[in-house]
SEZA-795737 format. One line per 8 residues: their letters; for each residue x, y, z of C-alpha. Coordinates in steps of 0.5 Angstrom, whole numbers, plus 500, padded with zeros to 3 digits. Example, Ala and Ser with C-alpha at 12.3 -4.5 7.8 and 13.67 -1.06 7.14 Angstrom:
AS = 525 491 516; 527 498 514
This chain:
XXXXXXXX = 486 520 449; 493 517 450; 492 509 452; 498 505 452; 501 498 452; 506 494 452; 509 491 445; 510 485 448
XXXXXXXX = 503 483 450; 500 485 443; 504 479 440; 502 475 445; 494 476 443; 497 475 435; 499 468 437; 493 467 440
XXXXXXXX = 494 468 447; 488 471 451; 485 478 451; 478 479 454; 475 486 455; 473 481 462; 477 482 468; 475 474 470
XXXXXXXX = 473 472 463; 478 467 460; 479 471 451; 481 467 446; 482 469 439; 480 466 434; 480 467 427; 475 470 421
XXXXXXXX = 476 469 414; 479 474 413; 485 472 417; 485 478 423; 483 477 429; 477 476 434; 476 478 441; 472 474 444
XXXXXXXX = 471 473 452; 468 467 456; 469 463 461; 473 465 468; 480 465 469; 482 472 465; 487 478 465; 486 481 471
XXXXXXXX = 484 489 470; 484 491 478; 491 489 482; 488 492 489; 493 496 491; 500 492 492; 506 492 488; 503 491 481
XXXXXXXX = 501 486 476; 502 485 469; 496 485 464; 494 491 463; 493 495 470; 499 494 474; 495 497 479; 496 497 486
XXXXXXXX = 496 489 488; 499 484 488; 498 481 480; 498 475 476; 500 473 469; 496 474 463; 492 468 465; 489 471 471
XXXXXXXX = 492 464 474; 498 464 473; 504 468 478; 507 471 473; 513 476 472; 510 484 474; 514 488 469; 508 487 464
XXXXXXXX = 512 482 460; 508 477 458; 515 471 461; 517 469 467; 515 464 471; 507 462 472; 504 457 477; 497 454 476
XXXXXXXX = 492 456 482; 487 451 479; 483 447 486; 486 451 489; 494 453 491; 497 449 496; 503 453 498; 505 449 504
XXXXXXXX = 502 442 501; 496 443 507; 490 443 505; 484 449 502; 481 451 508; 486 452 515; 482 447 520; 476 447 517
XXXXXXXX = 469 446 522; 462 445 519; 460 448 525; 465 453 527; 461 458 532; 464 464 534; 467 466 540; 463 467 546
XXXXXXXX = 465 474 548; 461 476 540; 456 472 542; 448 475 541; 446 477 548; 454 479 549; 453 483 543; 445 486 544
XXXXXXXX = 448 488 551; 454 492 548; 448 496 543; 444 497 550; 449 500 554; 452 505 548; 445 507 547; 446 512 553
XXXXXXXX = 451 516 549; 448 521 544; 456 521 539; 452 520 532; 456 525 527; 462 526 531; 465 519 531; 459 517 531
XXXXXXXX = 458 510 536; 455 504 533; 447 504 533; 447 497 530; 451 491 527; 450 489 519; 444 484 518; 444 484 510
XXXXXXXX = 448 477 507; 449 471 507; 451 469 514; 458 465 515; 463 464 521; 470 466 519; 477 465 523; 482 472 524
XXXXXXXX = 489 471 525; 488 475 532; 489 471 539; 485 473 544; 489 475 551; 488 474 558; 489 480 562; 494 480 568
XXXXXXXX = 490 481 575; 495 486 578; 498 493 575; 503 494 570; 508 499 573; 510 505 568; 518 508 569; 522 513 565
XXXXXXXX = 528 513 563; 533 518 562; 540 518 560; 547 523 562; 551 525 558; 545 525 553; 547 519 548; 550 521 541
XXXXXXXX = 545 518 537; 540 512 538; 543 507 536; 548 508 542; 540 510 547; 539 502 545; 544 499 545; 545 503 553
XXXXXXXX = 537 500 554; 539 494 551; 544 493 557; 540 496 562; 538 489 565; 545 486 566; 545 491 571; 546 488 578
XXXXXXXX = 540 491 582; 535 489 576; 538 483 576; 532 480 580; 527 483 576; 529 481 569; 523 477 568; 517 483 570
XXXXXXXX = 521 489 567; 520 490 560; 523 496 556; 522 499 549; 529 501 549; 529 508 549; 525 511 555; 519 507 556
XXXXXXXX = 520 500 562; 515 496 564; 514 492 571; 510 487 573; 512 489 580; 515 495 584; 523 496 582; 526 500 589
XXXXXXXX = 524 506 587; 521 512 591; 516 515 588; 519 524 588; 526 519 587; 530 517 582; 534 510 581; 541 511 578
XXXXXXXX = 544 505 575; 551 507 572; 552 504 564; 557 503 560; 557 502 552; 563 500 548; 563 501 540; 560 494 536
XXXXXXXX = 568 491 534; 572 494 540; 578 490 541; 578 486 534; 584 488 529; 587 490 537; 583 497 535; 581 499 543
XXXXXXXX = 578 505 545; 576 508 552; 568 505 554; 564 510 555; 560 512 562; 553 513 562; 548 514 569; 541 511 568
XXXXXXXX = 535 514 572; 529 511 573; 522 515 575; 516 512 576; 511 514 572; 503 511 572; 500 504 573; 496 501 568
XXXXXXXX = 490 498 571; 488 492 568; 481 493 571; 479 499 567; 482 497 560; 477 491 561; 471 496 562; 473 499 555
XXXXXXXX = 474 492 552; 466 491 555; 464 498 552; 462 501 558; 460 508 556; 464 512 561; 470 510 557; 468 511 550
XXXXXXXX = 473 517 550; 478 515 555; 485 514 552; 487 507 550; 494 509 547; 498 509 553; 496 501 556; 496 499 549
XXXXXXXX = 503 501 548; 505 497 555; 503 492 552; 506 492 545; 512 492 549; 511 487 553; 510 483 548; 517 485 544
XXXXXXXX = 521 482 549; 521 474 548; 522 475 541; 528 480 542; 531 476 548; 530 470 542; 535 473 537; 529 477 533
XXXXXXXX = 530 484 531; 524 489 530; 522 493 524; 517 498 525; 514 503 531; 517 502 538; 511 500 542; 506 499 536
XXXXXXXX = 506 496 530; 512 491 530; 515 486 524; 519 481 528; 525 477 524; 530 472 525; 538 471 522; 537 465 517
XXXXXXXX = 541 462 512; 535 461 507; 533 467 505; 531 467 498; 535 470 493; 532 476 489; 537 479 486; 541 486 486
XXXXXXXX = 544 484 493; 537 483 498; 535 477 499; 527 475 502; 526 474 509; 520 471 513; 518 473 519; 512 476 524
XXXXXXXX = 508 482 524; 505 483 531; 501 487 535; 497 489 541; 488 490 538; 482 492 543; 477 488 541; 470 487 543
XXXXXXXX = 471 483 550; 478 482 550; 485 484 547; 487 481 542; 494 479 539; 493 481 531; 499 475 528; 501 475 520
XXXXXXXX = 506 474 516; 511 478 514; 516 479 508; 521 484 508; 527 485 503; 533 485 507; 541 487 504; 544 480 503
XXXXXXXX = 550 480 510; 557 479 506; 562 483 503; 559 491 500; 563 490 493; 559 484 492; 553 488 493; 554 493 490
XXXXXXXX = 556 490 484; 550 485 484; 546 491 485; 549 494 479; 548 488 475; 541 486 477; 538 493 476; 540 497 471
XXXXXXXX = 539 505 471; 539 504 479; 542 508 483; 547 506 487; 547 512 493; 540 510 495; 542 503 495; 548 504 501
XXXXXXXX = 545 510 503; 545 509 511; 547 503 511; 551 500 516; 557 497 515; 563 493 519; 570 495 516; 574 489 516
XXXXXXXX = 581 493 518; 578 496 524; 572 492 525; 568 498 527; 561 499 525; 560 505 520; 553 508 517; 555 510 511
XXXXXXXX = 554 517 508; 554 517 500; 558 514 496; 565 518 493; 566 520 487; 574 520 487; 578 512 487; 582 510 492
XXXXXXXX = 589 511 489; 586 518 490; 586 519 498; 592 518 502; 590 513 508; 593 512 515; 592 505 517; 598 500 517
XXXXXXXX = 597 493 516; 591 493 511; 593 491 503; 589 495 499; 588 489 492; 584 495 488; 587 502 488; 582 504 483
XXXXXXXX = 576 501 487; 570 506 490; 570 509 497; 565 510 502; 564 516 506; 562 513 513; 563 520 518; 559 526 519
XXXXXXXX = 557 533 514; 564 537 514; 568 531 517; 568 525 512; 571 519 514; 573 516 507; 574 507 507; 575 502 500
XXXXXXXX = 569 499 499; 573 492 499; 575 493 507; 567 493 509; 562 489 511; 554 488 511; 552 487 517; 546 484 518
XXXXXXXX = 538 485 519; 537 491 515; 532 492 511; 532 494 504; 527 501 503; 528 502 496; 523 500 490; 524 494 487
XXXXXXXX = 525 492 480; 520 488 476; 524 481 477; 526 482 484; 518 484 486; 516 478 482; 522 473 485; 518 476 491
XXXXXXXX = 512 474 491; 514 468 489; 516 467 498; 510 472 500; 504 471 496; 502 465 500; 495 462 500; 491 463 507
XXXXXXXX = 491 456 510; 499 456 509; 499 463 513; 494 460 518; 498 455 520; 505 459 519; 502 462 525; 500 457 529
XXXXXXXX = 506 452 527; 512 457 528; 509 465 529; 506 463 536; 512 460 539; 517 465 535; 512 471 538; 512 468 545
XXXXXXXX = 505 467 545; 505 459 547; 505 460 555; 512 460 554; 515 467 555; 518 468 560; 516 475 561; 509 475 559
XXXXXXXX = 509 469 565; 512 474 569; 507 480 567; 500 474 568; 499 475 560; 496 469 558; 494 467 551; 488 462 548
XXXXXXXX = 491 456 544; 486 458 537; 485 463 533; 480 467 534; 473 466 530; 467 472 529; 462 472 525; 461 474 518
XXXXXXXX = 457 475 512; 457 475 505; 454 481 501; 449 479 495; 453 482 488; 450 488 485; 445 487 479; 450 490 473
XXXXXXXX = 445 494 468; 447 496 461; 443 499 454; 436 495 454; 437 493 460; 441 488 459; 444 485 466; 451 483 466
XXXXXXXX = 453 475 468; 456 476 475; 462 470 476; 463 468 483; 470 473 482; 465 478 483; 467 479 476; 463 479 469
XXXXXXXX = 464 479 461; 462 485 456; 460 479 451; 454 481 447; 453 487 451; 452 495 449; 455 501 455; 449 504 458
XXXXXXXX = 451 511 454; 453 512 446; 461 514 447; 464 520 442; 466 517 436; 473 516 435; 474 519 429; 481 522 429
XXXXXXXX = 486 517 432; 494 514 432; 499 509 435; 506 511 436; 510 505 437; 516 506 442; 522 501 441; 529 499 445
XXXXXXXX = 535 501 442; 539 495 438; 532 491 440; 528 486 435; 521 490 434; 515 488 435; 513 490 428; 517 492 423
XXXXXXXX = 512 498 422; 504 500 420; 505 496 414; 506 490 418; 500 485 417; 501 484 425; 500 491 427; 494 491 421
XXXXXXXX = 492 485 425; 492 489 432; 489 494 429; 483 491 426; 481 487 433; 482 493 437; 477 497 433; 474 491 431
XXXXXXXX = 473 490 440; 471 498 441; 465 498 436; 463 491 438; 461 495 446; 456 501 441; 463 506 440; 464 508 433
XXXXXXXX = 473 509 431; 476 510 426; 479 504 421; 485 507 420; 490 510 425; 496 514 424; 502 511 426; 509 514 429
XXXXXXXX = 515 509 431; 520 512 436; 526 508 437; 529 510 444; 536 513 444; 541 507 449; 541 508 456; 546 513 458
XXXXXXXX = 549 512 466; 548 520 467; 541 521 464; 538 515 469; 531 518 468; 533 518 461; 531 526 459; 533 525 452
XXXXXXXX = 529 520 450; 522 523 453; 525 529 449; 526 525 442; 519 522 443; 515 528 444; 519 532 438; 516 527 434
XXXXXXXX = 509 527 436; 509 535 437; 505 536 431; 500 532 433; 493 532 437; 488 527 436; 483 525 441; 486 517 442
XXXXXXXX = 494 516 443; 495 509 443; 501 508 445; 506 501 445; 511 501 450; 517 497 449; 518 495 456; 516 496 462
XXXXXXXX = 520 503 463; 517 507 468; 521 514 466; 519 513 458; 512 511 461; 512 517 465; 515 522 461; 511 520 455
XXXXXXXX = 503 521 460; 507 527 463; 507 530 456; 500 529 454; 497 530 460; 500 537 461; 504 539 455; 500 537 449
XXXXXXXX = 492 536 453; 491 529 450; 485 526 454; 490 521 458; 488 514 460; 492 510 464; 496 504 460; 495 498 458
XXXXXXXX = 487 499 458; 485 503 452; 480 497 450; 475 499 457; 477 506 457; 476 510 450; 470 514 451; 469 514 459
XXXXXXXX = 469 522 458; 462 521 455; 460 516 460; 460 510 458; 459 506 465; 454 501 466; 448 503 471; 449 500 478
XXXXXXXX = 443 501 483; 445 506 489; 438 507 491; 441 512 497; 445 515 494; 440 516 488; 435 519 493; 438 525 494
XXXXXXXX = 442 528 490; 450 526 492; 457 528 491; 462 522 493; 469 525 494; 476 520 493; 483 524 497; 488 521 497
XXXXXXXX = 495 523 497; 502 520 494; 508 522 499; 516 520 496; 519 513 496; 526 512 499; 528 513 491; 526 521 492
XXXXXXXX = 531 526 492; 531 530 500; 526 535 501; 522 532 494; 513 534 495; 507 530 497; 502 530 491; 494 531 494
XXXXXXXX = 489 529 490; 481 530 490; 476 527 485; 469 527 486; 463 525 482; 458 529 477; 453 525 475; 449 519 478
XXXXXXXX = 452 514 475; 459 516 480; 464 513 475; 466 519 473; 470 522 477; 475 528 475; 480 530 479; 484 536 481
XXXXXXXX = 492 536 484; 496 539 488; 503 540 491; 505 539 498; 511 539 503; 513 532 503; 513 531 510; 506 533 510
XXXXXXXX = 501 528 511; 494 533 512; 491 537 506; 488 544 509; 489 550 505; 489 545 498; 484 541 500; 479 548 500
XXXXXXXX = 481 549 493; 481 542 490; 474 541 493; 471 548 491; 473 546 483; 470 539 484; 464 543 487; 464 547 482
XXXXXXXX = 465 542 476; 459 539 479; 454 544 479; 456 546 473; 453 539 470; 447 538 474; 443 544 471; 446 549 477
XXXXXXXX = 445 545 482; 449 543 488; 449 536 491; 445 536 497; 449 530 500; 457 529 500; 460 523 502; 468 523 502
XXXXXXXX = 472 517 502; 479 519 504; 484 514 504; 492 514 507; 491 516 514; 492 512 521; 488 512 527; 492 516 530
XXXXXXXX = 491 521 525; 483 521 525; 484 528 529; 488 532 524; 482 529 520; 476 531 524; 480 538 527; 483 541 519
XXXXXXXX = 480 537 513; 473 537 516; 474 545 517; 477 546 509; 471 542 506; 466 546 510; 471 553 508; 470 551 499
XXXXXXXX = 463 550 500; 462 557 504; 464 560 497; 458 557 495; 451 559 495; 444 555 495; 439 557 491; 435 560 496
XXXXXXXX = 441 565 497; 443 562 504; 449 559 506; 451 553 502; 451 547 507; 451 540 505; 450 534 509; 458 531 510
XXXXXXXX = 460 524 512; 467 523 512; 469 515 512; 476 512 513; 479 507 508; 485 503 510; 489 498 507; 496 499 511
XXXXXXXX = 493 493 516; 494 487 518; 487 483 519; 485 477 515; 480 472 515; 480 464 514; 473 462 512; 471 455 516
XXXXXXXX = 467 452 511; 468 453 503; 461 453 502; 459 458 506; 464 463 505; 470 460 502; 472 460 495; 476 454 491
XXXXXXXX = 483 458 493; 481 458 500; 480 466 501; 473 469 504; 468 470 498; 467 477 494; 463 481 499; 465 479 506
XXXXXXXX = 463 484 512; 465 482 518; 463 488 523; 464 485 530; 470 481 533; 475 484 530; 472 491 529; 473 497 535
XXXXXXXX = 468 497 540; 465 504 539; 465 505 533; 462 504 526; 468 501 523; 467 494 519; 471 490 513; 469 489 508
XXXXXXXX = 473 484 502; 469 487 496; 474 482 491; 476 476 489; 484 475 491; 487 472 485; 493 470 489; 496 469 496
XXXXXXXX = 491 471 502; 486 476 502; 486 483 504; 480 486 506; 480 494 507; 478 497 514; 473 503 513; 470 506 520
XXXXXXXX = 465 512 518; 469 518 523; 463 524 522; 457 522 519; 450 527 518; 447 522 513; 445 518 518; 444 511 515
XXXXXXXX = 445 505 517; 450 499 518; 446 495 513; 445 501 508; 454 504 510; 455 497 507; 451 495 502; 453 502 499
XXXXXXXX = 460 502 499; 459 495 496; 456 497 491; 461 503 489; 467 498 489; 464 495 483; 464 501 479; 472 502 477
XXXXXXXX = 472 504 470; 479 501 469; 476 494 470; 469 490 469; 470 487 476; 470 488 484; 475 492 487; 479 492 493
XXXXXXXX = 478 499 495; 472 502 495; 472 507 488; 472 514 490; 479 512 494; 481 509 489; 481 514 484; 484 518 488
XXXXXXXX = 490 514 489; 491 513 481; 491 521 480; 496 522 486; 500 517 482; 498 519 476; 502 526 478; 508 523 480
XXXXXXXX = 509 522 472; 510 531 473; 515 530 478; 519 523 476; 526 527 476; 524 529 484; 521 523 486; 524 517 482
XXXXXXXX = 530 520 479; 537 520 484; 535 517 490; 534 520 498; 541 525 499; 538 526 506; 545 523 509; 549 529 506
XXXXXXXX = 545 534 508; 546 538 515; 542 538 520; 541 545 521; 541 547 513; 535 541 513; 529 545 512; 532 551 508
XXXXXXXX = 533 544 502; 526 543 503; 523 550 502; 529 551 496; 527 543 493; 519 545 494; 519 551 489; 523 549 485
XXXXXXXX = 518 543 484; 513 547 483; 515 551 478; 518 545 475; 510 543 476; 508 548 473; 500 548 471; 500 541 473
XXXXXXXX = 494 538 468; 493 541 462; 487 546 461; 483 542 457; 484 536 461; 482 538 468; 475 536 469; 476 530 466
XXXX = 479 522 468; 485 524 465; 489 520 471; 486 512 469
């Protein structure tokens, strides 16, 4: 097993700082007479061993969320440094200076479309439809937990009494590129004969326009309006060119009638599968238009979707040329009863405007092993001599004192500075980067350093009531929301002045059972200490264990070597740690030091390090590697996890965990009760899969991961990988493989018995996605289980459930009342269900917020059950989801994603450390690369990922959770 750490973490528990094998319990360490260290745990507050699922944490598990310092209150630095800055969260943070809770209301009441008989006659109607496997329709609603009203950030809209009207555009000559079809559209109400219209039209500036009454249009006609468009900085520095000409044709296409989006928001059965998507559209535009005539400008999906932004001066400064910027994410929802305008508050980090060698330089400088041709890939520049507006291709190799240039009047003041390419593949346009400009409103798509995700979360993890009255104060009026858009007012869009309030209940924690039944105290958190208590299960021994201690080049070490009376410190308290839970290890480890060699600018990912580190531990193979990281570089801890867990066959644990991790192969995981699952026996599946970052090289693979359950304690959960083309999104010919391996290890630990029951958790996919899901995923599960069959000699065919799970959304909830459903930081308690109000009007979906948030707003996960032949119900969805999201092996405390979902995530990251070359390592070079020689890069690119992968997880450790 390799479990690693970093250097400086450790120092911290020397000094006496905490470390608690409890995710909520605040460890001290006290001495013995001996003079080492004692872990003990207690009280509430402790490291946070679950991030949820965003940008990391410091601690141990960096995870997928957003985490804190090692306090478990304090905000903290994400690098897994134990420094940077820390704010108490104590009573309750305050980040506007408001109060806890976002107008709270001891009597707070739903909303009367989500009434009882409202909702008794939703359930009447749908009984008529038969749908109960095939996306199956909502039978019932929750009843389990402790009731509670909550408010959502969604508005509730009042619909027009008469048609939207449909038209589309066409444009000749075909516009060059998008930008100029946007700019045309953009133009496109300036026209005399719309000029009348200008408050009833709304368009999505590529083909789409809205109006709220007819334009003069006949209907087999079309309306031609003439154009023109002019380069943006035309006429600056007396550069002038020619406009071009451009005919617009306008054809009606079809009318929306708000009559029949009401009957499907009232769940008349008739509707169940008429298509929304088009009306929702219409109105996701219309909405657009006030923020964008008010100076705003979009990021994200034309007609869904939308993060509206706004030019400031105040932007927060994180670092490497990007500053943060806060705006509104907005978009239109079917609710039950009504549409809903879904609110939140958005942060993105955008390229800081001003001079590009500026920006560079600070990149550069703040983001040391960063690459410079994915930061000013596709950025749009203004060149100074010309005031042209460029995108910028890649960044040249050659000087400037290398190219001879053909403008006059420009003094160059750095011939040896770098140049740009702003043209086209084979016809390059070379500029000095000291003659161009950032311009601004562009968002920056690349990952962010630890600092900069930290300087980050210092503007965006705000506490809920902040955000909620953020909305209500500034994102209703930015967004046109308030009765005072004009175009809205022209289309009769109205809105209610509050946000919307449903009803919510709180789910009861589940009984956490260890040896001699002793029962875990659950906190409030949802989090519970492993004082005084044994695992359920013996683990193996651990009879054959060592550390390697990787240090910087010209750093101070943490430990002068293993005769260091403070890495003999860390040693006795970690053993002393694992006996202390009933596992038996080694008092004496073997050690190795491994000092890096400097960071050299032509090997980034730093090949020649990982090389040196793994020649030093060749010879070795011990069942626990305890590994003690330097820093937080994520090409060593890479290259070092890829050597273990598919050159060496060390059983791989994830870092910063090995306390909690050292015999989970053996099945060491408390018992949870999971009656309905234990009544037949049961798989449940997790899959997931990892897709390239803007960081990746063009064509670079996708990473699919199954893992599935092989017992009843469904905490082990091994997993199989596999590749695909990056622009894949479905797993089919993979996904029957995976499965049939996961199959196959099951019956292999079950007495040669097959689960009767599957349930799959697949995690990553959109609603418009759900299809591909149901129509090619379904169908590969069912081809791996034909290449089995059950003891009877029939065909293999277990009962399947296939549920969502989504955490990409933007639906949050306030409580009303702290006692009822709100914790001290003023988010909703561990285990809120809300099923109805902001839940789909067929459908089975519900969120379910399974953890406590440790900062900023909460986000609960969206699950919504699309094939179902298990036939349970609400309640019984509900309490077993619950219960799997408080048995994650990383952590003794609740989750935000249900586990299954989020193993499998683990284990597609986890194979990203196989590839990191092609996916970490030089950064997109989509720009320089020809259209048409696109798709032969990417096949070319593929194989050769492939065979770099080669036999992916080593063979030793394919059936186990060599990913955590």
């Amino acid at each position: 097993m390799l479990a690693s750490s970093r250097s400086n973490y450790f120092r911290h528990v020397l000094r006496g700082r905490d470390l608690s094998m409890s995710a909520g319990g605040r460890g001290t360490v006290r001495g013995q007479r001996d003079g080492s260290p004692q872990f003990r745990g207690h009280g509430d507050g402790g490291p946070s061993y679950d991030r949820g699922r965003g940008n990391g944490g410091s601690g141990f598990d960096r995870g997928r969320g957003r985490g804190g310092s090692f306090g478990g209150r304090g905000r903290g630095m994400l690098s897994g440094n134990t420094g940077g800055p820390r704010r108490g969260m104590r009573g309750g943070r305050r980040g506007d200076g408001g109060p806890v809770l976002y107008d709270a209301v001891s009597s707070a009441k739903p909303d009367a479309r989500v009434s009882r008989p409202r909702l008794s006659a939703l359930l009447q109607r749908l009984k008529g439809l038969d749908s109960d496997t095939l996306m199956p329709v909502r039978r019932t609603f929750g009843a389990a937990g402790k009731e509670a009203v909550v408010r959502t950030n969604y508005i509730a809209m009042k619909l027009p009494t008469r048609p939207i009207l449909e038209y589309r555009a066409s444009i000749e000559p075909k516009p060059e590129s998008k930008r100029i079809r946007i700019a045309l559209m953009g133009n496109l109400l300036a026209a005399p004969i719309l000029a009348a219209f200008k408050d009833q039209l709304a368009h999505d500036h590529a083909e789409r326009m809205y109006a709220a009454t007819p334009l003069p249009v006949a209907d087999d006609q079309a309306l031609e309006i003439p154009l023109q468009y002019h380069e943006p900085g035309e006429g600056s520095n007396g550069q002038t060119r020619p406009p071009k000409e451009y005919i617009l044709r306008l054809n009606f296409v079809r009318e929306h009638d708000p009559s029949l989006l009401q009957r499907f928001l009232n769940g008349d059965p008739e509707l169940k599968n008429w298509d929304s998507a088009p009306t929702l559209t219409a109105y996701n535009i219309i909405l657009s238009q006030a923020p964008l005539r008010a100076g705003g400008f979009r990021i994200g999906k034309t007609g869904g979707d939308n993060k509206y932004f706004f030019p400031t001066s105040t932007a927060p400064y994180l670092g490497g040329g990007i500053v943060a910027l806060q705006g509104f994410f907005l978009s239109v929802r079917p609710a039950i009863g009504s549409l809903m305008a879904n609110v939140n508050v958005a942060t993105m980090a955008f390229y800081t405007a001003g001079p590009l060698a500026e920006s560079l330089a600070a990149f550069r400088r703040d983001c040391p092993g960063g690459n410079p041709d994915a930061f000013l890939s596709s950025l749009r520049v203004e060149t100074i001599h010309t005031g042209f507006i460029r995108t910028i291709r890649k960044l040249l190799k050659q000087k400037a004192d290398q190219f001879m240039f053909d403008y006059e009047g420009e003094q160059i003041s750095n011939p040896a500075g770098e140049c740009v390419d702003v043209g086209q593949p084979g016809k390059p346009i070379v500029i000095p980067i000291e003659l161009c400009r950032v311009i601004d409103g562009q968002a920056y798509r690349n990952n962010l350093t630890g600092n900069q995700t930290s300087a980050m979360l210092q503007t965006a993890c705000q506490p809920p009531a902040a955000n909620a009255r953020r909305i209500m104060s500034e994102g209703v009026s930015r967004l046109g929301l308030d009765g005072n858009s004009a175009v809205a007012n022209g289309f009769g869009v109205k809105f209610e002045e509050q946000l919307a309030t449903v009803p919510s209940r709180v789910l009861a924690s589940p009984a956490i059972t260890y040896a001699n039944n002793a029962v875990a105290r659950v906190t409030d958190k949802a989090s519970w200490n492993l004082a005084n208590v044994k695992l359920a299960r013996a683990g193996t021994p651990i009879d054959d264990w060592g550390v390697l201690m990787i240090t910087e080049h010209n750093c101070v070490d943490a430990f002068t070597g293993p005769q260091d009376m403070g890495f003999t410190s860390l040693i006795r308290a970690f053993t002393g740690s694992i006996k202390q839970y009933g596992v038996d290890i080694a008092e004496k480890p073997f050690a190795i030091k491994a000092k890096l060699l400097p960071r050299d600018p032509e090997d980034r990912i730093r090949r020649a390090s990982i090389a040196q580190i793994r020649k030093q531990i060749a010879a070795r193979r011990p069942k626990l590697l305890l590994v003690l990281l330097a820093n937080d570089d994520n090409f060593i801890y890479g290259g070092s996890s890829n050597y273990a867990t598919s050159n060496s066959g060390y059983p791989q644990s994830a870092p910063r965990q090995a306390l909690l991790r050292t015999n989970l192969a053996s099945n060491t995981w408390p018992t949870l009760p999971l009656r309905l699952l234990h009544s037949d026996l049961t798989m449940v599946v997790g899959v997931d899969v990892t897709h390239p970052s803007p960081n990746s090289e063009f064509g670079a693979p996708s990473i699919a991961a199954v893992v599935a359950s092989i017992d009843d304690t469904y905490a082990q959960l091994p997993a199989s990988l596999r590749l695909q083309r990056g622009t894949k999104e479905m797993i089919f010919t993979e996904l029957t493989e995976m499965m049939a391996e996961r199959l196959a290890l099951f019956r292999s630990k079950n007495n040669n018995k097959l689960p009767a029951r599957v349930v799959v958790f697949r995690d990553g996919v959109s609603e418009g996605q759900f299809k591909q899901v149901l129509d090619e995923e379904l169908a590969a599960i069912r081809a791996a289980c034909s290449k089995f069959s059950s003891g009877s000699g029939k065909a293999y065919a277990p009962k399947l459930s296939i549920i969502i799970c989504a955490k990409r959304h933007q639906t949050r909830f306030f409580p009303t009342e702290q006692e009822t459903g709100g914790d001290e930081n003023g988010n909703t308690r561990p285990g809120t269900m809300v099923d109805v109000g902001v839940s789909t009007i067929f459908g089975r979906d519900f969120f379910l917020q399974s953890h406590y948030a440790l900062l900023g707003t909460a986000r609960p996960t969206h699950y919504y059950p699309i094939y179902d032949e298990l036939g349970w119900d609400a309640d019984d969805w509900q309490k077993v989801i619950n219960t799997l999201s408080w048995d994650f092996a990383r952590a003794t405390k609740a989750i935000s994603l249900v586990t299954p979902a989020y193993a499998a995530h683990l284990a597609a990251e986890r194979g990203r450390c196989y590839l990191r070359e092609y996916l970490d390592g030089r950064g997109s070079d989509e720009q320089s690369v020809d259209t048409k020689d696109r798709e032969v890069i990417r096949d070319h690119k593929f194989e050769r990922a492939k065979r770099d992968w080669g036999q992916g997880v080593h063979e030793r450790l394919k059936d186990s959770m060599f990913y955590l």
